[in-house]
C-alpha positions as CSV (number, residue, x, y, z in Angstrom):
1,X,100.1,-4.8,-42.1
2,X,101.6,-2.9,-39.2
3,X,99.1,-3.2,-36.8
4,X,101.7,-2.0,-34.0
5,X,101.0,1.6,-36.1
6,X,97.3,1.4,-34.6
7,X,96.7,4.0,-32.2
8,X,95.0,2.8,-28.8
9,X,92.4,5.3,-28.8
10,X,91.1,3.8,-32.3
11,X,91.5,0.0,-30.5
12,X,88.1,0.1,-29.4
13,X,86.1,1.1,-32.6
14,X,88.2,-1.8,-34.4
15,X,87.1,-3.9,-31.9
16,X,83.2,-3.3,-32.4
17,X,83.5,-2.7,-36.0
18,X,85.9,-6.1,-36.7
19,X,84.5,-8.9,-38.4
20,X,84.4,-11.7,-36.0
21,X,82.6,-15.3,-35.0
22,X,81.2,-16.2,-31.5
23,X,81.8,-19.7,-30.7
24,X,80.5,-19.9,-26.8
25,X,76.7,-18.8,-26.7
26,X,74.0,-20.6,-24.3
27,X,71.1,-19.3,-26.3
28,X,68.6,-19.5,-23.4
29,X,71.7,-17.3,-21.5
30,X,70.6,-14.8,-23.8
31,X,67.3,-14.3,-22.7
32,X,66.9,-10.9,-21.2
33,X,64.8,-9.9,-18.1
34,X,62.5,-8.3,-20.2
35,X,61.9,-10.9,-22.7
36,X,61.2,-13.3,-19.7
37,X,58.7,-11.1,-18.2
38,X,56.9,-11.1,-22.2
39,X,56.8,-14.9,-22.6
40,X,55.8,-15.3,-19.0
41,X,52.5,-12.8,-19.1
42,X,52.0,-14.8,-22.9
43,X,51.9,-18.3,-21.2
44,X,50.3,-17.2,-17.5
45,X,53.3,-18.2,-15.7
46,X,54.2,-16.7,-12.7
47,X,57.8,-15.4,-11.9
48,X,59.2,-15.4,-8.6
49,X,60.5,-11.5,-8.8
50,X,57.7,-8.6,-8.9
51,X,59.9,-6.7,-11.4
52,X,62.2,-6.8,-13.9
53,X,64.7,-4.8,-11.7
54,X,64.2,-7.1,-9.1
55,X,65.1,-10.4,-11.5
56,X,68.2,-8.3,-12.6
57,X,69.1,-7.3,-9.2
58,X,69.1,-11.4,-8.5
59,X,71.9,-11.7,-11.2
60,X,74.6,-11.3,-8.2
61,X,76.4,-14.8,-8.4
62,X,78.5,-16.3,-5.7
63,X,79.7,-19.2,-8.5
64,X,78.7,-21.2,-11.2
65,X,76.0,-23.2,-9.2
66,X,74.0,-19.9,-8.0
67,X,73.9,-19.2,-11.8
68,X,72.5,-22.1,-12.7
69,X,69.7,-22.2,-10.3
70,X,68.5,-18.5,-11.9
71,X,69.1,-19.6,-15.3
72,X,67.1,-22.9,-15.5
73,X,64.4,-21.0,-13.5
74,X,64.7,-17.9,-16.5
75,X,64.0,-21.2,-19.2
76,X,61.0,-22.1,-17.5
77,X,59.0,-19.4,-19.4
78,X,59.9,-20.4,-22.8
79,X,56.9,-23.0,-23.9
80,X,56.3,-22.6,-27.5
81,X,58.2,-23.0,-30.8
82,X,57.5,-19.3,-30.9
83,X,59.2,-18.7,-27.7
84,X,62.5,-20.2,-29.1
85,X,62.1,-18.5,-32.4
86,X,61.7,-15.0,-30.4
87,X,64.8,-15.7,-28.2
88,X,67.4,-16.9,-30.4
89,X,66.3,-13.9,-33.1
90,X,66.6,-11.6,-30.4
91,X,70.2,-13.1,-30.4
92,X,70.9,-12.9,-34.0
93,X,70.1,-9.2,-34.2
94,X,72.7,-8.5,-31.5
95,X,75.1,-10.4,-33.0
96,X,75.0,-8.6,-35.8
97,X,74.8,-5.6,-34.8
98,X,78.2,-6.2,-32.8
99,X,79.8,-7.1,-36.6
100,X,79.3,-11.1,-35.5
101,X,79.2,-12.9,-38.9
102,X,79.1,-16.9,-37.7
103,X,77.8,-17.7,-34.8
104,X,77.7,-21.3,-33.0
105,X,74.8,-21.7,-30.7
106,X,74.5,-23.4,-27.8
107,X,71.3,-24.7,-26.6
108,X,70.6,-27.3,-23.5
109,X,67.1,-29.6,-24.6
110,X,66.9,-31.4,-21.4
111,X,66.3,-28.2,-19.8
112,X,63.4,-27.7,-21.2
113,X,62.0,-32.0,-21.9
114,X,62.2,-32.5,-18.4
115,X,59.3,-29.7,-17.8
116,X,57.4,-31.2,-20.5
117,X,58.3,-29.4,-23.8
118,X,58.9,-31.4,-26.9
119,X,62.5,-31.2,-28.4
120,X,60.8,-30.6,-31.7
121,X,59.6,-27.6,-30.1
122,X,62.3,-26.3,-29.5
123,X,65.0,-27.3,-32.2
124,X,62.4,-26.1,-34.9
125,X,61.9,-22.6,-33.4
126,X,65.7,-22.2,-33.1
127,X,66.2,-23.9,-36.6
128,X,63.6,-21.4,-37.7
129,X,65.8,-18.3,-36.4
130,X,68.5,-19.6,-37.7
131,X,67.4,-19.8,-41.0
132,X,65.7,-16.7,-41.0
133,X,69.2,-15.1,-39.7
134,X,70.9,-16.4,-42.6
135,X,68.3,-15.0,-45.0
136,X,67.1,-11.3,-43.3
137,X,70.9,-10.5,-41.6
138,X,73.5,-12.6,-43.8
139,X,74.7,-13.9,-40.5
140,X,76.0,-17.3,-40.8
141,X,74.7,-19.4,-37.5
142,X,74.8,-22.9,-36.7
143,X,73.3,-25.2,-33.8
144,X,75.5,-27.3,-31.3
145,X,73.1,-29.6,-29.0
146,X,74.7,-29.5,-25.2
147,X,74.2,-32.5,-23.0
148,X,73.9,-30.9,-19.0
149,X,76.2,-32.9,-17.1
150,X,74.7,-33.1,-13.9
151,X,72.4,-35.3,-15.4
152,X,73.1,-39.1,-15.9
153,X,74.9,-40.2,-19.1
154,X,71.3,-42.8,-19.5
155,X,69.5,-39.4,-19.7
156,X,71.8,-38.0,-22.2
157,X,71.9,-41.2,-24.5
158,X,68.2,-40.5,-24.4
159,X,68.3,-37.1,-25.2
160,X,70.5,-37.8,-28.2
161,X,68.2,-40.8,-29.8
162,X,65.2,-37.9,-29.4
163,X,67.6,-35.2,-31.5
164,X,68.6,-37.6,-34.2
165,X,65.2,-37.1,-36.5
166,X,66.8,-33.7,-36.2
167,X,70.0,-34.2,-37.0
168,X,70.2,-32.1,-40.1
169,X,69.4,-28.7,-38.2
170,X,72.5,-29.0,-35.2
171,X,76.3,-29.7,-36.1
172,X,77.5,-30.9,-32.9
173,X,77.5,-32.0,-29.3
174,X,78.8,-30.0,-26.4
175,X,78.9,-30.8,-22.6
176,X,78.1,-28.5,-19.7
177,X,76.1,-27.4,-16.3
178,X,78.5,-27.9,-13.6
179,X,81.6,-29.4,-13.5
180,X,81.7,-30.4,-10.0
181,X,81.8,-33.4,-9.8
182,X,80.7,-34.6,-12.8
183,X,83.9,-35.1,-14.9
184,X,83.9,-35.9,-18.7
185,X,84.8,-39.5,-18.2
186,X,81.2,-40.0,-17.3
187,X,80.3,-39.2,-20.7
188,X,82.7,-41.1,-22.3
189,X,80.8,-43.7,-23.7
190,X,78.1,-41.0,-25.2
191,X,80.7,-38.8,-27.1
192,X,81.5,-42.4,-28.8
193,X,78.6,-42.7,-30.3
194,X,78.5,-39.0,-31.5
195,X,81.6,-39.4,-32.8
196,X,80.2,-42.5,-34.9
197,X,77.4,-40.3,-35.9
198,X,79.7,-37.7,-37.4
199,X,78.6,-34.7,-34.8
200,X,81.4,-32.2,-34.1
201,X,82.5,-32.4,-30.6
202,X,82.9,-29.7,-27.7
203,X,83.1,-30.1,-24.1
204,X,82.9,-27.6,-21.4
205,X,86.3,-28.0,-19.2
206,X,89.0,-26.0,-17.2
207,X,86.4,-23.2,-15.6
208,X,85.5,-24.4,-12.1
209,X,87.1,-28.0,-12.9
210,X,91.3,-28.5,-12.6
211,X,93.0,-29.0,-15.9
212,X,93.2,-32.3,-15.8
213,X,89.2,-31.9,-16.9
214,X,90.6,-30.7,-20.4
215,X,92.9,-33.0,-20.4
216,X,90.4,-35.5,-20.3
217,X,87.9,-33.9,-22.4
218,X,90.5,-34.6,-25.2
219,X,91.9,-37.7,-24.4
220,X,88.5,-39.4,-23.0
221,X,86.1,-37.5,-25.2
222,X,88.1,-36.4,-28.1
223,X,86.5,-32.7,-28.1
224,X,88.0,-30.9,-30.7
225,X,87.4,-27.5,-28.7
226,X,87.4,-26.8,-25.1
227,X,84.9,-24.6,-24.1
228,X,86.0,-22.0,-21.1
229,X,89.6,-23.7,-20.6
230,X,91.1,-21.1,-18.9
231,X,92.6,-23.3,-15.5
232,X,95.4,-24.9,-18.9
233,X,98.3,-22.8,-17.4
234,X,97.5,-25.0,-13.7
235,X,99.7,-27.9,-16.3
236,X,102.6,-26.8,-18.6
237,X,102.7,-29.7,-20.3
238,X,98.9,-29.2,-21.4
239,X,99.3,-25.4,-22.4
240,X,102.1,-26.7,-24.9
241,X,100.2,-29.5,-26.3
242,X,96.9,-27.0,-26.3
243,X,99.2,-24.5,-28.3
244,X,101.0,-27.3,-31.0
245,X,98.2,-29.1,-31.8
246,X,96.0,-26.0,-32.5
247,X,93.2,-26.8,-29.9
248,X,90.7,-24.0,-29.3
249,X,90.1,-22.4,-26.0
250,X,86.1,-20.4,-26.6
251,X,87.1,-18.1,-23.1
252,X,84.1,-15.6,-22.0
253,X,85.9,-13.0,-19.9
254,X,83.1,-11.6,-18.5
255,X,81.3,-15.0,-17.1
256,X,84.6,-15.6,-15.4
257,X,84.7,-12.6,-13.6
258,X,80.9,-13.2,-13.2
259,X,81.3,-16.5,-11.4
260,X,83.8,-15.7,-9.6
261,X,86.9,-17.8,-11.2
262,X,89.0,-14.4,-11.8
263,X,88.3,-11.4,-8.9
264,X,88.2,-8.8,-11.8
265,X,89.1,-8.6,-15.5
266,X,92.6,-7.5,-14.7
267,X,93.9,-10.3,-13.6
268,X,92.1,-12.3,-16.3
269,X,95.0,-14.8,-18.2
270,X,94.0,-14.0,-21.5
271,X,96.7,-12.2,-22.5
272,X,99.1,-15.3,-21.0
273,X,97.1,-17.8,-23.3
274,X,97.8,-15.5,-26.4
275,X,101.1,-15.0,-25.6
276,X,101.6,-19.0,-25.0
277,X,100.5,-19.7,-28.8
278,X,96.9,-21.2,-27.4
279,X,94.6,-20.7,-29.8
280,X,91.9,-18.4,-27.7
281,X,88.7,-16.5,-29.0
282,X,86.8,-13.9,-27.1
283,X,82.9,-14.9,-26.4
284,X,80.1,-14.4,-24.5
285,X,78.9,-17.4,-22.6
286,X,75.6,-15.9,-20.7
287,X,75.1,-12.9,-22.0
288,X,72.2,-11.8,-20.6
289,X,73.2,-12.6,-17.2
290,X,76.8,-11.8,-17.4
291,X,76.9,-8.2,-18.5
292,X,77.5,-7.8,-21.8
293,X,77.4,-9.4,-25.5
294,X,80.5,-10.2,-27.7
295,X,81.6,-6.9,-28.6
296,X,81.1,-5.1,-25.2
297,X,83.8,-8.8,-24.0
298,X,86.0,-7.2,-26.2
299,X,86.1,-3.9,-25.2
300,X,85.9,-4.3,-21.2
301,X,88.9,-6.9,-21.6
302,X,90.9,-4.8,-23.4
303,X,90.6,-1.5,-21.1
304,X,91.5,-4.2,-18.5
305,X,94.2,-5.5,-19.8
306,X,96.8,-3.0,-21.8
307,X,98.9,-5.9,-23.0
308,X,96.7,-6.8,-25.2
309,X,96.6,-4.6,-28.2
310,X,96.1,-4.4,-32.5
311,X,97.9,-7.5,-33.0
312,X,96.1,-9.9,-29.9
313,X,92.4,-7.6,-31.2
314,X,93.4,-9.4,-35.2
315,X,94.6,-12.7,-33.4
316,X,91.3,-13.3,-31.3
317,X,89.3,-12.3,-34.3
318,X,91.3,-15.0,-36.9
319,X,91.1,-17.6,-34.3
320,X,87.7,-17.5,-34.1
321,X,87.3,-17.9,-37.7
322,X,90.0,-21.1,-37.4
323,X,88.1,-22.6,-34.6
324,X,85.0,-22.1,-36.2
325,X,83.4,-25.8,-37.6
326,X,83.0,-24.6,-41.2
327,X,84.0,-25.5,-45.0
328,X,87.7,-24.6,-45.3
329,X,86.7,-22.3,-48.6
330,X,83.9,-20.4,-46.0
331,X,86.9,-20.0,-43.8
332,X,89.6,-18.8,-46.1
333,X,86.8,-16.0,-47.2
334,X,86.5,-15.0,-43.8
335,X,89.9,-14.6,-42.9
336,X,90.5,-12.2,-46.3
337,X,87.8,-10.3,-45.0
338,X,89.4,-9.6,-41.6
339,X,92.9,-9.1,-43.5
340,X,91.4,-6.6,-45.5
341,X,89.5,-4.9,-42.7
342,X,92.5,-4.6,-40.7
343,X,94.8,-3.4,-43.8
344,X,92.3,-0.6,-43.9
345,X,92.6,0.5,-40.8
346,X,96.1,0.7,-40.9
347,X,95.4,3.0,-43.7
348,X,99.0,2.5,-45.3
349,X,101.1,3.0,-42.1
């Protein structure tokens, strides 16, 4: 393939129309203004914005912190199994209508235990979705359980012994809420025990936290992917192990510029990773709250950044499928189909 032979002006329609996997989705980030305002009027909760202008307008966040205090108020609506169900289909339709054909899920249970919901509510109305996804949309979509980090590791050892009569509808474990002062050492001793339980492993590090946080999340956790990542070229030394040993980076370019970690999209480092051999995907992190879904990621980071062309639109997509935690066979498949996709439009050139 000489994907060099792609004009720009078709870069953007590849982009949408590529066959890709998102590996950095909060589902309850997903859960748009107006869905809130329908689960709220369902379960007589009141919301603290008259309008759902007025909760969108709120969506103006100095950091990471000012996000979170929104976005655990935005889960307070969701009470039933129902609830989940409707939000994470909501999710699975967007997905793939932006060409998404694996997705790995995010989802935060003590968010929603500590106001009184069961976790079977909400792993089975997400299970549910799931399932249904894989059945109605032929999107592939798995569940990774997130432990929030501003909580005590007893609370997450607890949260973990409630999920395990579950443990057949989530794949992994992943870490995240703040960083601030909570750094993945104080979790070490939980991620030991998922690794004996055979969970896949993922740890937010490297967004508001140094890079000594993904260093750690490695070395003291053993996470297997690093969600966010993008404070790795703080350490040289961590960008070349990152890149040799074939570590992950999920980055969500639009969150960053979001919360404030890059001013705008043009000086995002995306490009920089790429071009350092780490192995980077494109996702969408809070999608509701952070402007856009996967594809429209895509798009607004590439009008931001020229560098990054054909070739780094096929890289982000293939990583995605490498990084994804599937059957090696499921994987090859994938990565034929995105060969072929792009051979196509190359159209012979």
């Amino acid at each position: 393939m000489n994907l060099e032979s792609i004009p720009r002006q078709e870069l953007a329609g590849i982009l949408c129309r590529m066959p890709k996997a998102e590996l950095h989705i909060h589902i309850e980030g997903s859960l748009e203004p107006e869905l809130i305002f329908a689960l709220a009027r369902k379960n007589g909760i009141e919301l603290a914005y008259p309008s759902i202008e007025a909760l969108r307008a709120a969506y103006a966040f100095t950091d990471l912190q000012s996000f979170l205090d929104i976005y655990y108020a935005g889960a307070g609506v969701l009470q039933t199994e129902d609830d989940f169900f409707d939000m994470a289909w909501s999710y699975l339709n967007r997905a793939k209508a932006d060409n998404v054909i694996h997705a790995e899920i995010f989802f935060d249970p003590q968010t929603h235990t500590a106001r009184g919901v069961p976790f079977a509510t909400v792993i089975n109305g997400l299970d549910r979705a799931v399932r249904r996804g894989r059945e109605e949309l032929g999107l592939s979509a798995s569940l990774i359980l997130c432990f929030l980090r501003h909580l005590s590791e007893a609370d997450a050892f607890a949260t973990l012994e409630e999920a395990l009569p579950f443990r057949d509808k989530f794949i992994g474990v992943g870490l995240d809420s703040g960083e601030r002062g909570n750094p993945p050492e104080k979790f070490a001793a939980l991620f030991a025990r998922c690794r004996e339980l055979g969970l896949r492993l993922v740890a937010h590090a490297g967004e508001e936290g140094p890079a000594s946080y993904i260093s750690d999340a490695l070395d003291l956790l053993q996470a297997e992917r690093i969600d966010h990542g993008v404070r790795c070229l703080e350490d040289p030394q961590l960008v070349a192990r990152l890149a040799a040993q074939r570590i992950a980076l999920t980055v969500c370019p639009l969150s960053n510029v979001k919360l404030a970690v890059f001013p705008e999209l043009g000086h995002h480092n995306l490009a920089r990773l790429l071009a350092a051999g780490v192995v980077a995907t494109i996702n969408s992190d809070d999608p509701a709250y952070f402007g856009g879904y996967l594809n429209r990621n895509f798009t607004a980071t590439f009008d931001a950044l020229p560098e990054l062309g054909a070739r780094e639109a096929y890289l982000l997509a293939r990583n995605s499928f490498e990084a994804s935690f599937v059957a090696e066979e499921t994987r090859k498949e994938w990565i034929a189909g995105l060969d072929a996709f792009f051979a196509d439009c190359c159209g012979g050139r």
